[in-house]
N, C-alpha and C positions, 0 to 999 in steps of 0.2 A: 673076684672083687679087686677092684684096681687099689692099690694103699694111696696112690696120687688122685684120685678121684675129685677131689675138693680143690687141689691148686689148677687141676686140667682146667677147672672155669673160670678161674682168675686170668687177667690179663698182668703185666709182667707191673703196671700203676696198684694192683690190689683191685681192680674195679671188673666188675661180674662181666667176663667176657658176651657181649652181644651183637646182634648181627645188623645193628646201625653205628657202628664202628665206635660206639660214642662213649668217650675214657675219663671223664668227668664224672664224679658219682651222684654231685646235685644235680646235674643235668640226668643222668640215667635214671636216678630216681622219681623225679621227675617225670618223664618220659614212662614211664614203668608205671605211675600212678594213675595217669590220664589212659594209657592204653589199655590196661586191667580193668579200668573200673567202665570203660566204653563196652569194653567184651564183657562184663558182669550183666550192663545192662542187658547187654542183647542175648545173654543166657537166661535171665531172668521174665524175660519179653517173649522168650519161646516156651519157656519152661519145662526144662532138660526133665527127663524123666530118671530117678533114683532109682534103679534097681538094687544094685551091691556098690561096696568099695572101689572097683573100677572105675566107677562114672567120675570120680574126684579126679585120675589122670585124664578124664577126656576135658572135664570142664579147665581144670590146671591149663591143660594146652590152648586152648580155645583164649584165654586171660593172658598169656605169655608169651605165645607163639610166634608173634609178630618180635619179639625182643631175640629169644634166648633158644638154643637147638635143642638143648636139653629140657623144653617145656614139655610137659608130661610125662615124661619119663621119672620112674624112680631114682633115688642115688644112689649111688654103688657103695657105699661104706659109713662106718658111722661116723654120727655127725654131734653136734654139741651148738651150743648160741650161751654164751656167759656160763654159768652154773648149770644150766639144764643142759644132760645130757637126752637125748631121746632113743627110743626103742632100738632095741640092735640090727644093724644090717641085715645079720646073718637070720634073724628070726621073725623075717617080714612075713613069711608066710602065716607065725602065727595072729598078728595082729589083724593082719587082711579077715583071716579067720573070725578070731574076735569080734571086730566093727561087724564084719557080717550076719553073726550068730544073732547082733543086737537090734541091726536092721530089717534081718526077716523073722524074729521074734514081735515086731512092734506092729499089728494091726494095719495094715493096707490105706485104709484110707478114714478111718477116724481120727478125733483130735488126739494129739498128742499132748504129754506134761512139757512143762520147763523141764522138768529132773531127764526127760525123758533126750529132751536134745545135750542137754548138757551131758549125759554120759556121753553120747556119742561124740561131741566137739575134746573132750576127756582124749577120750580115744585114742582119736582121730590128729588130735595136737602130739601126741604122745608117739606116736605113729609115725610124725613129722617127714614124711615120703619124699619132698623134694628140695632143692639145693635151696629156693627162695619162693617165697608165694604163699606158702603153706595155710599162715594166717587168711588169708585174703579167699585163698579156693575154697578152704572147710569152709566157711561163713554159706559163700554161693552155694558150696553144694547142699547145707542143712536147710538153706535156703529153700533150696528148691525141693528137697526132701518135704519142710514144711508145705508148700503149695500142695503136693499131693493130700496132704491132710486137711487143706483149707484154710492153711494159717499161714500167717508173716512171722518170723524173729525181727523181733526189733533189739538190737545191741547196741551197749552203752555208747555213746560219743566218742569219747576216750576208751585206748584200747588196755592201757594202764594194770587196772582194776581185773579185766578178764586176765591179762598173760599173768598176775599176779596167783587168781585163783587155777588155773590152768597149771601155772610152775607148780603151785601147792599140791595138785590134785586133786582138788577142794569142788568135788560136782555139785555141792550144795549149795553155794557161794556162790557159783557159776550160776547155777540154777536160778538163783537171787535177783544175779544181772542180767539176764536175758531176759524179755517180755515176750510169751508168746500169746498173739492175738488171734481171734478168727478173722478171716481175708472179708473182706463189703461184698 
């Protein structure tokens, strides 16, 4: 584990080194919003097949990969965002574990609870696997989890409310704000 792992992606402005040279952060993110959420759709339009916790690095990359080299990839050491710190570097295997255990535990292709994605997004935030995205990939990938089950997550507007109950650890809460529907 590299201990500079986290400044390696910075460029020398603080702004998330990527491969359209662009050192502006309004602009990058920006740029970063229209091209995730283009590749969201067209993950979603195919509709990626969930097996295990892997599929999250493939979808990651797929959303990112046009920006950042490190899209898909895990991070190499631990990480933090304000007060939450997330799951330890060193102990990804157990979490991958975890998400897993909860995955092929859950019925194949019946409907699922709210309580039931909200552990997993629990998890799976908890988990927090890559340098940026994290939010955005878990969505698509229970997303598309959901679909196998014949159901849509619909999440709140605002993302506020969930990183609130998510910092908490609060899967009931979670559970609360997410609607899950059956698919038309």
């Amino acid at each position: 584990m590299a201990d500079n792992w986290l400044a390696a992606t910075l460029d020398e402005n603080g702004v998330l080194k990527n491969k359209l040279g662009i050192k502006d952060p309004a602009e990058l993110a920006q740029k970063e919003f229209w091209l995730s959420a283009k590749a969201a759709l067209q993950i979603l339009r195919h509709g990626v097949k969930i097996t295990d916790i892997d599929d999250l690095n493939k979808i990651h990359q797929i959303m990112f990969g046009e920006l950042y080299e490190w899209a898909g990839q895990e991070r190499q050491g631990n990480f933090r965002k304000g007060n939450t710190e997330f799951f330890p570097y060193e102990r990804f295997v157990y979490a991958k574990e975890d998400i897993n255990d909860i995955l092929h535990s859950l019925p194949k292709t019946e409907p699922l609870s709210a309580i039931d994605y909200a552990k997993l997004l629990d998890r799976i935030n908890f988990y927090h696997p890559f340098r940026e995205g994290n939010g955005r990939s878990s969505k698509v990938f229970l997303q598309c989890f959901a679909m196998q089950h014949g159901q849509v997550i619909d999440y709140p507007l605002t993302n506020d409310e969930v990183i609130a109950a998510e910092d908490a650890g609060d899967v009931e809460r979670l559970a609360r704000l997410i609607k899950v529907e059956k698919m038309a």
